[in-house]
MARMARTI-975887 format. One record per residue (C-alpha): residue in one letter; x, y, z. Coordinates in steps of 0.25 Angstrom, whole numbers, plus 5000, padded with zeros to 4 digits. Each point is the difference from the previous one (the first is absolute). Example, Ala and Ser with C-alpha at 12.3 -4.5 7.8 and 13.67 -1.06 7.14 Angstrom:
MARMARTI-975887
R residu    u    v    w
R      a 5049 4982 5031
R      s 5006 5014 4998
This chain:
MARMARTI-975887
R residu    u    v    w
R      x 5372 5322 5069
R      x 4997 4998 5015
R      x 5006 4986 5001
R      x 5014 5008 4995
R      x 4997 5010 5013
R      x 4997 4990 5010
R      x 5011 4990 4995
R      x 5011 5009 4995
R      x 4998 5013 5006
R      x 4999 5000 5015
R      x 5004 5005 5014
R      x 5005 4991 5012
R      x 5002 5005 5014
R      x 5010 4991 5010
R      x 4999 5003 5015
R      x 5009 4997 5012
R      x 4994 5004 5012
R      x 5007 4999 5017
R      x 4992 5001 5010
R      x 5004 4999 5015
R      x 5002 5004 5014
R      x 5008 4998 5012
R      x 4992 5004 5014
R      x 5006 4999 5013
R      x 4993 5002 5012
R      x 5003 5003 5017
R      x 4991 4997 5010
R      x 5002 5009 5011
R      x 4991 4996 5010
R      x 4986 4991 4998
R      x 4993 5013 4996
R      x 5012 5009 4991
R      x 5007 4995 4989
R      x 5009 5007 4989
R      x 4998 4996 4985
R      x 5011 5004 4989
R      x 4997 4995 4984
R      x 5007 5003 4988
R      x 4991 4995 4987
R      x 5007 5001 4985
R      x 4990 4999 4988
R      x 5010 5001 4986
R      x 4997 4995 4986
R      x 5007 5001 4988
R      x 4992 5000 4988
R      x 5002 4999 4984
R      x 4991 5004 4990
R      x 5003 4994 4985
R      x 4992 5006 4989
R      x 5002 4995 4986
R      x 4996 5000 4984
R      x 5006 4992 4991
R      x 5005 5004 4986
R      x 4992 5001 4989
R      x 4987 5005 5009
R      x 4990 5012 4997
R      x 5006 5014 5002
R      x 4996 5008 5013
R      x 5006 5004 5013
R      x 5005 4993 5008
R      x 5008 5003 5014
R      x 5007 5012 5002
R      x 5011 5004 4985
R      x 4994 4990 4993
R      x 4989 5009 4994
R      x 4993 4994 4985
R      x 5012 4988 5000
R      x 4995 4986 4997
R      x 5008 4993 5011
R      x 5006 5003 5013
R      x 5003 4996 5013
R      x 5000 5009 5015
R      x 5003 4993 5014
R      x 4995 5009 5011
R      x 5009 4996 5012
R      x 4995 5003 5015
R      x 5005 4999 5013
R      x 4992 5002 5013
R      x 5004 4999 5015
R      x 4993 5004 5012
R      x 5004 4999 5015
R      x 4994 5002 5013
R      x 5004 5001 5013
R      x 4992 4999 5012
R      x 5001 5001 5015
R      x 4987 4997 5008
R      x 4998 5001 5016
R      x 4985 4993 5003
R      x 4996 5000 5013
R      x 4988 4992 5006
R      x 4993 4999 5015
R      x 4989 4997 5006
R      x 4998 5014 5009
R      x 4987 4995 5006
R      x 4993 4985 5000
R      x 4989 5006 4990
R      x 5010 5010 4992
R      x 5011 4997 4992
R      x 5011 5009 4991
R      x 5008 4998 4990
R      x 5009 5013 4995
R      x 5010 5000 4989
R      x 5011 5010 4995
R      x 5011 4998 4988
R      x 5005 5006 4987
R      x 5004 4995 4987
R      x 5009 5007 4990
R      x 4998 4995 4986
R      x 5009 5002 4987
R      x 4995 4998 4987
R      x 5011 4998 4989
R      x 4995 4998 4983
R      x 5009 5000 4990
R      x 4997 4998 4986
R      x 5007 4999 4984
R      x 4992 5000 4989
R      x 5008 4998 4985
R      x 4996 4994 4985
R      x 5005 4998 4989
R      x 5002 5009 4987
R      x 4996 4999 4986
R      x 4995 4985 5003
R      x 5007 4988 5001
R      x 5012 4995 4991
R      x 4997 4985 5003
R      x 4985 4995 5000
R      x 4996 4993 5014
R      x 5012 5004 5007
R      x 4995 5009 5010
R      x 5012 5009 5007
R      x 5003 5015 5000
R      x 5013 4997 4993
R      x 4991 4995 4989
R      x 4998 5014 4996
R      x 5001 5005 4984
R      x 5004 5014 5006
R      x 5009 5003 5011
R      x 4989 4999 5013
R      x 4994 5010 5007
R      x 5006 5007 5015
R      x 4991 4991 5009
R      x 4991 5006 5009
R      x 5002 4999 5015
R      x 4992 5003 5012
R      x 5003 5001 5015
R      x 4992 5004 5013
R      x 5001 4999 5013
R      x 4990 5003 5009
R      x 5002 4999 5017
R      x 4988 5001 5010
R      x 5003 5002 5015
R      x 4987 4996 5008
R      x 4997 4999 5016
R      x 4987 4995 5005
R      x 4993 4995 5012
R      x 4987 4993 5005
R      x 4991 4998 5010
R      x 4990 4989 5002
R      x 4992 4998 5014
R      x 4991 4989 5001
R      x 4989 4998 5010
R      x 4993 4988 5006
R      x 5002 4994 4985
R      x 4989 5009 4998
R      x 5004 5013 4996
R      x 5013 5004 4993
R      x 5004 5014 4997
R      x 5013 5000 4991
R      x 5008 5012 4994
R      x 5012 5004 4990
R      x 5008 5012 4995
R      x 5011 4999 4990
R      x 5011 5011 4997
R      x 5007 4998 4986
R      x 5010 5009 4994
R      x 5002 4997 4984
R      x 5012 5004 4992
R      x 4989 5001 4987
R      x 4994 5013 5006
R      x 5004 5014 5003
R      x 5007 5004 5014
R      x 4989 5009 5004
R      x 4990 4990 4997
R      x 5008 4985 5002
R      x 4992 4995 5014
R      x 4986 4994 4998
R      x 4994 4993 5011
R      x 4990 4986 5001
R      x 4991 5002 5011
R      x 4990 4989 5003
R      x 4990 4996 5013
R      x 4989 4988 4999
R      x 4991 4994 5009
R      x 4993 4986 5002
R      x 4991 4995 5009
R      x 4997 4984 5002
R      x 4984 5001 5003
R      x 4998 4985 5000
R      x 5008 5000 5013
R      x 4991 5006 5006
R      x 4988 4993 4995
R      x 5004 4986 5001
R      x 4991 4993 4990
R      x 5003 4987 4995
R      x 4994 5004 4986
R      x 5011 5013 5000
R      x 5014 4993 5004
R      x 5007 5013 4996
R      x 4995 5016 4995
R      x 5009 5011 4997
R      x 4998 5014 4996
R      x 5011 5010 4996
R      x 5003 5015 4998
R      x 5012 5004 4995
R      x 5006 5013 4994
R      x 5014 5001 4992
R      x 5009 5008 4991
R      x 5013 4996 4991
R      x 5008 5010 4995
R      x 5008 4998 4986
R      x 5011 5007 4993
R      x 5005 5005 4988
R      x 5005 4993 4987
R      x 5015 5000 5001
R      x 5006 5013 4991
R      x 4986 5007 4999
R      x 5004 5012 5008
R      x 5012 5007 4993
R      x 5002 5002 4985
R      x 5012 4993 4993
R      x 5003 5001 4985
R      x 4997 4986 4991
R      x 5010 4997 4991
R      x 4995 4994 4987
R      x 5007 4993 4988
R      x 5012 5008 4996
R      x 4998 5009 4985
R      x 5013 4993 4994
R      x 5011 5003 5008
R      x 4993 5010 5008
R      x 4996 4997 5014
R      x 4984 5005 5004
R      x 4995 5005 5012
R      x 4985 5002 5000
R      x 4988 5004 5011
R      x 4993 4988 5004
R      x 4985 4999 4995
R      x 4996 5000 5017
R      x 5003 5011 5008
R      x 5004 4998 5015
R      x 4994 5007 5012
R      x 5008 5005 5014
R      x 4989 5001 5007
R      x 4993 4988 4998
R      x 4992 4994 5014
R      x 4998 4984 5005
R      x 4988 4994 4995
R      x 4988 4997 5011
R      x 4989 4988 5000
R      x 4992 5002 5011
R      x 4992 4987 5004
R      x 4986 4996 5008
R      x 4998 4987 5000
R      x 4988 4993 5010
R      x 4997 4986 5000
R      x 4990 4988 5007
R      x 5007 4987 5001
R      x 4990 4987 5005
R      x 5002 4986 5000
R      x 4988 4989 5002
R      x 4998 4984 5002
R      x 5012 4998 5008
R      x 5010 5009 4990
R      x 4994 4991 4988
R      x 4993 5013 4995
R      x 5006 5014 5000
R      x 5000 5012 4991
R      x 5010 5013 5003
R      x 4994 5014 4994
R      x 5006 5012 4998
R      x 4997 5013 4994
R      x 5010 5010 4998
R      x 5003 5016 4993
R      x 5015 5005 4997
R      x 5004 5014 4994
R      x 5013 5002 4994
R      x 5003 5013 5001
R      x 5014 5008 4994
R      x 5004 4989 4989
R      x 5011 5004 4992
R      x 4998 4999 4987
R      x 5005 5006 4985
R      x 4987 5009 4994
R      x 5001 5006 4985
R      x 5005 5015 5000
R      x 5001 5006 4986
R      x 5013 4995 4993
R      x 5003 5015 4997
R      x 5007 4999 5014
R      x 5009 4990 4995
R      x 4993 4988 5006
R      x 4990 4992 4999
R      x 4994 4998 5013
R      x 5007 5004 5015
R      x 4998 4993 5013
R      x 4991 5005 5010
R      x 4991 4996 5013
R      x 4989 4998 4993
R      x 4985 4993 5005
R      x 4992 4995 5011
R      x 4994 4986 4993
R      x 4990 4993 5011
R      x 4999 4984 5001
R      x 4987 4993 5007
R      x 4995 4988 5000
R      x 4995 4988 5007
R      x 5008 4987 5001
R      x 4993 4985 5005
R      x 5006 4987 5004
R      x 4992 4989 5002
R      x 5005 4985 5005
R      x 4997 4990 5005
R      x 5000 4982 5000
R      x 4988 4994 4992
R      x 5006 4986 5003
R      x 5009 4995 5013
R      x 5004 4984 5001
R      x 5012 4995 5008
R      x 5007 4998 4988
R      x 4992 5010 4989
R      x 4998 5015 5001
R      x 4994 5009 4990
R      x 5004 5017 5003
R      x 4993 5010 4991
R      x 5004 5016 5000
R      x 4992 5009 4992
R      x 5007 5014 4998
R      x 4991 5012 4994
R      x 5005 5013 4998
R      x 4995 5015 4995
R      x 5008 5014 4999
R      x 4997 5010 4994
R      x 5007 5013 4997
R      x 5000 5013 4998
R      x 5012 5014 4996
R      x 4995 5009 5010
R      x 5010 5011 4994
R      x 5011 5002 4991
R      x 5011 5010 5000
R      x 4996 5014 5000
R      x 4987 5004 4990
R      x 5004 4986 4991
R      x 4989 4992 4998
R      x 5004 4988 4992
R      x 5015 4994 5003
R      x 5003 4991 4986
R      x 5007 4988 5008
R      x 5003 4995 4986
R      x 4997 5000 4986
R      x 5002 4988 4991
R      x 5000 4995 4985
R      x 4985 5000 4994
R      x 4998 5013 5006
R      x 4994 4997 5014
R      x 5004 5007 5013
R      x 5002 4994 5016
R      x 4994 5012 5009
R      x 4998 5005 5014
R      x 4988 5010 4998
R      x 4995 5007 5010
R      x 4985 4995 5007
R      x 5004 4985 4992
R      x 5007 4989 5003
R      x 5015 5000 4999
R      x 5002 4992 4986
R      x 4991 5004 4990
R      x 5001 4996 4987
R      x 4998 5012 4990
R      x 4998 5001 4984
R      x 4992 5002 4989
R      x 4984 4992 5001
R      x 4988 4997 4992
R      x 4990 5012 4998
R      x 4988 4993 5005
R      x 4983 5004 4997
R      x 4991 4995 5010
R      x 5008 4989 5006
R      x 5006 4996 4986
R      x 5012 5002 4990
R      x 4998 5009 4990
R      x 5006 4997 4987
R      x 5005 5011 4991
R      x 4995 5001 4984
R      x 5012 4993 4997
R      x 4995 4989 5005
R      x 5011 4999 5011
R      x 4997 5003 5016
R      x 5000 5013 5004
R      x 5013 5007 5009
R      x 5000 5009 5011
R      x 5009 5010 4993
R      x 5006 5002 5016
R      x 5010 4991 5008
R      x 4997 5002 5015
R      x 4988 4992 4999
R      x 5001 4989 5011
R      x 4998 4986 4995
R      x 5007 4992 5012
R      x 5003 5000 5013
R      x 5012 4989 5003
R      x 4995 4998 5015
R      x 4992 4987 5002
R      x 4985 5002 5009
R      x 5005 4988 5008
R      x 5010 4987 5001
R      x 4996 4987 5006
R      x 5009 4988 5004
R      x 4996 4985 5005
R      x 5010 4990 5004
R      x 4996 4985 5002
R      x 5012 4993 5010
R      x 4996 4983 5001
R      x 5009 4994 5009
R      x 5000 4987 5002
R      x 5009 4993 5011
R      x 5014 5003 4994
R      x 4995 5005 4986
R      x 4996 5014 4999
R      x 4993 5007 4986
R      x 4996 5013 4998
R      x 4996 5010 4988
R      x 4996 5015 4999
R      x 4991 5007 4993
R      x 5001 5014 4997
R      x 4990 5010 4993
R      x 4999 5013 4994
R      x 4988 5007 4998
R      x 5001 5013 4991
R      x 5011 5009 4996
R      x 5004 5005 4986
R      x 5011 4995 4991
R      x 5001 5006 4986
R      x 5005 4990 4991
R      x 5011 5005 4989
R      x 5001 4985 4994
R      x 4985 5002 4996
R      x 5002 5014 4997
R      x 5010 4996 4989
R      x 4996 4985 4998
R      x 4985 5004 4996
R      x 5005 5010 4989
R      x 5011 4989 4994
R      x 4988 4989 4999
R      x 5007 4991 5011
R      x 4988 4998 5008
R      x 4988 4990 4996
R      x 4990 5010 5001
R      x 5007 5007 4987
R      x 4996 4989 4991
R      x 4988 4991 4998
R      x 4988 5000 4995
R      x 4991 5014 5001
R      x 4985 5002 5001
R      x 4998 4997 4985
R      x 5005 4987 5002
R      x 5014 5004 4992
R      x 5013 5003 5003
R      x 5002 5011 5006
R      x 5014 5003 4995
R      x 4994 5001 4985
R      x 4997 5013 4994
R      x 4987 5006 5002
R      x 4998 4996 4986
R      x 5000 4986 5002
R      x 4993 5000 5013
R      x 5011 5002 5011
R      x 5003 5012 5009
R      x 4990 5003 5013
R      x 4989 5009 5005
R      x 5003 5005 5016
R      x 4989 4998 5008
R      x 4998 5014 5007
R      x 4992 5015 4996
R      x 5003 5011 4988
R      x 4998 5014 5007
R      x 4988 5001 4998
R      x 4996 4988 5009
R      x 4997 4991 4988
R      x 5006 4984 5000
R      x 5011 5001 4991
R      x 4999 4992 4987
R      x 5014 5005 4994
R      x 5009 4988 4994
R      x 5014 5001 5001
R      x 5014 4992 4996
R      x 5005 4990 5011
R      x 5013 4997 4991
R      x 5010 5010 5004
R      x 5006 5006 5012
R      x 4992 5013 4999
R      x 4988 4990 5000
R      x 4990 5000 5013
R      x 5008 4993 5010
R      x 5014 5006 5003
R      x 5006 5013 5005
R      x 4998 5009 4988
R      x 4983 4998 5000
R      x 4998 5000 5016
R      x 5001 5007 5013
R      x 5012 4996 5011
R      x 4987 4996 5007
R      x 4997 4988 4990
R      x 5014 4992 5006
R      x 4997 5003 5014
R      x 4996 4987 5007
R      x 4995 4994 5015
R      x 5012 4997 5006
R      x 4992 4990 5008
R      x 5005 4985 5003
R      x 4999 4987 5008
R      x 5015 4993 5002
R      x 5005 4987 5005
R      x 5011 5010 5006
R      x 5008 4987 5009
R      x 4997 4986 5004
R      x 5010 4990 5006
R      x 5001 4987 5006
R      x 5010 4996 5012
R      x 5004 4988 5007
R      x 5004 5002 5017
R      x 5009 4987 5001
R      x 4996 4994 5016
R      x 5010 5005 5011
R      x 5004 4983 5003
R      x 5005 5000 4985
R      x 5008 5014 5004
R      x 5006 4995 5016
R      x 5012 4992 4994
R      x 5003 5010 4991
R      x 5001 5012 5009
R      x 4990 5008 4993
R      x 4989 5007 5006
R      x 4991 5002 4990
R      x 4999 4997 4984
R      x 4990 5003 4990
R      x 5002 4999 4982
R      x 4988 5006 4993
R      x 4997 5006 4985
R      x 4995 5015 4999
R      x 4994 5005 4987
R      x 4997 5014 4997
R      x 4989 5006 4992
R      x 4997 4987 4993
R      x 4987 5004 4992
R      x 4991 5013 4998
């Protein structure tokens, strides 16, 4: 009953999260100043699964296997710090040429620590959720800590000319704890280049035009415990403690992943800054990403990490804006955002062709196949005669009998945004409007809740006016439109009263719960109110605003 599962069996996750930092800085003379910043980002989180006494058997959490009731909290604590020290420096060297430099290091420390445990053997007292509520003795929690620490030094050059031209460039240097010693030093280079053309043009009708080059690569390491191999230590056997090999095995000579990225770009404004647009189009390769592949389980694992891939990213991104209306106390601002990527596995680790980035129930695999797009959506699909479905003499469709058919591919061919901002003297309301177009999605509710008759297209009347959940004697059951093998339209009746029947899992391809993952959502809109700065003088406040934000309020 899924009123039980929504009202009685369910999860709730609490969250305290701190944010903060304390900056403190020296200015040595009008052009040189020293900057020092320690930033903390710590949460503690609890996650609370629950099912209630008396509810269906199946698993549930971790030791609680076929048991009809249970309850697990998964306890995490997080905590990272950074500490920065910054030395800026800024001067004019000539009247038309101006620097700006920049050096500084960070060391970062990133703590985890986690404790997962349940219950055994279900709960004693109904509704009372606790881990002391256990029919059997509970089972030894499961904990989890990890520490990770990056050292990084950097630095930066920006020359600017004339306000015309500027040239600006970047390196990194950062030293992680995740990778090996002979391999821990990655490096982010970056150059990019602008030049303001309207200044030299000076038309009224081109208040300000930019064009931009730029150049980059980010470094990244590795997961933290992928490189050496530990032992797992599973439930004890009785009285006797286990130690096994983990399904993953580590590598010692793993490198930092690379993205490369050229990005170019046109920005132009019109009408007195009313009217503007900012272009940009763009191609990044990640090269050397560590990832776990599938190795044959008679090595004693199931997949190893490796450097594995070169997936390309390119596409084109467009922002235009601009003020349709403008009154001294009415403004109208308008922001179309469109944008288009597309990607593509270039290689793969070695001579594999296909990396299974998941497999999941139904039957369906997530892939990165190389010559496609990195999320592919693999399974078994219709057999199909000249553009149609070709039904088998049993009446039913017809199966490919091989699963690596592609029937989806999760990236989207574009997203769109519009945002609508009113403001009207001290009142300001705006909205956003975001959009999908494309992707895959495959649907396991359909997948199951066709077969089990849940859905309204399972029940009704069918072409002989009947219902078609009656035998075929009385007149029920359906005929699928589609072909026999030999091309003919298919005439075959069959039942439509059972879960074996013509619209669940058991009769039809993977293919048939694939779906257009496209949308249109109201993804924000909020209203606000600026009180007047007379109201505020007495009070000694500069500024004060109270408004209402809602987030993805229809679809």
């Amino acid at each position: 009953n899924y009123y039980w599962e929504r009202y009685k069996n369910y999860e709730t996750d609490t969250r305290n999260h701190l944010l903060g930092n304390v900056q403190a800085k020296w200015d040595i003379t009008n052009y040189l100043s020293v900057t020092g910043r320690v930033s903390l980002d710590a949460y503690t989180t609890l996650q609370e699964q629950r099912k209630a006494v008396g509810s269906v058997p199946g698993a549930f959490g971790i030791g609680l296997g076929t048991i009809g009731s249970g309850y697990s909290r998964y306890n995490i604590n997080f905590m990272e710090t950074n500490y920065d020290l910054l030395v800026n420096f800024t001067k004019n060297i000539t009247e038309k040429l101006n620097l700006t430099a920049m050096v500084g290091g960070n060391i970062r420390r990133t703590n985890r620590g986690s404790i997962f445990a349940s219950t055994n053997g279900g709960l004693i007292v109904s509704d009372l959720y606790s881990i002391a509520n256990s029919k059997s003795s509970p089972l030894a929690p499961l904990e989890g800590k990890s520490s990770i620490g990056v050292y990084g030094v950097f630095g930066s050059v920006s020359l600017g000319w004339n306000d015309i031209l500027y040239l600006d460039a970047s390196l990194r240097r950062d030293m992680s704890s995740t990778l090996p010693l002979n391999n821990m030093i990655y490096y982010y280079p970056a150059v990019s280049t602008s030049f303001i053309f309207s200044r030299l043009l000076k038309a009224d009708w081109l208040p300000f035009a930019k064009v931009r080059l730029n150049y980059a690569e980010v470094g990244n390491d590795a997961p933290f415990a992928s490189l050496f191999n530990t032992y797992a230590q599973p439930s004890p056997f009785g009285n006797v403690t286990l130690f096994s090999v983990p399904s993953t095995k580590n590598n010692s000579q793993l490198k930092p992943e690379k993205t490369r990225s050229l990005e170019a770009g046109l920005e132009m404004t019109f009408l007195h800054k009313r009217l503007g647009f900012d272009l940009s189009a763009y191609k990044t390769n990640t090269i050397n990403q560590i990832m776990p592949v599938s190795v044959s389980r008679a090595t004693g694992y199931s997949t190893k990490y490796v450097n594995a891939g070169n997936i390309e990213n390119k596409g084109i991104e467009l922002n235009i804006y601009g003020t349709p209306v403008q009154t001294k106390d009415f403004r109208w601002n308008v922001s179309v955002n469109w944008s288009l990527n597309r990607n593509k596995v270039v290689s793969l680790y070695e001579k594999v062709h296909n990396l299974q980035l998941g497999r999941f129930q139904g039957g369906i695999t997530l892939n990165a196949t190389v010559g496609q797009p990195y999320g592919t959506i693999k399974g078994r699909d219709f057999v199909y005669k000249n553009g149609q479905k070709v039904v088998a003499a049993n009446g039913y469709y017809a199966k490919t009998s091989t699963t690596d058919n592609i029937i989806g591919d999760v990236n989207p061919k574009y997203h769109a945004g519009i945002t609508n901002s009113f403001t009207y003297k001290n009142w300001t309301a705006s909205f956003l409007i975001d959009i999908q177009v494309g992707g895959s999605v495959f649907s396991l509710d359909q997948y199951y809740g066709q077969g089990t008759g849940l859905y309204p297209n399972t029940v009704g009347n069918n072409d002989l006016g009947k219902p078609l959940r009656n035998t075929i004697a009385n007149g029920g059951g359906v005929i699928l439109a589609g072909v026999t093998a030999d091309g003919k339209i298919n005439t075959k009746r069959v039942v439509a009263n059972r879960y074996s029947g013509p619209f669940g899992w058991v009769r039809n391809p993977n293919s048939a719960f694939v779906y257009d993952a496209s949308y249109v959502k109201l993804r924000e809109a909020q209203i606000s109110y600026r009180f007047p700065n007379r109201m505020l003088k007495n009070m000694g406040v500069k500024s004060l605003s109270i408004g209402l934000v809602g987030s993805n309020l229809w679809i």
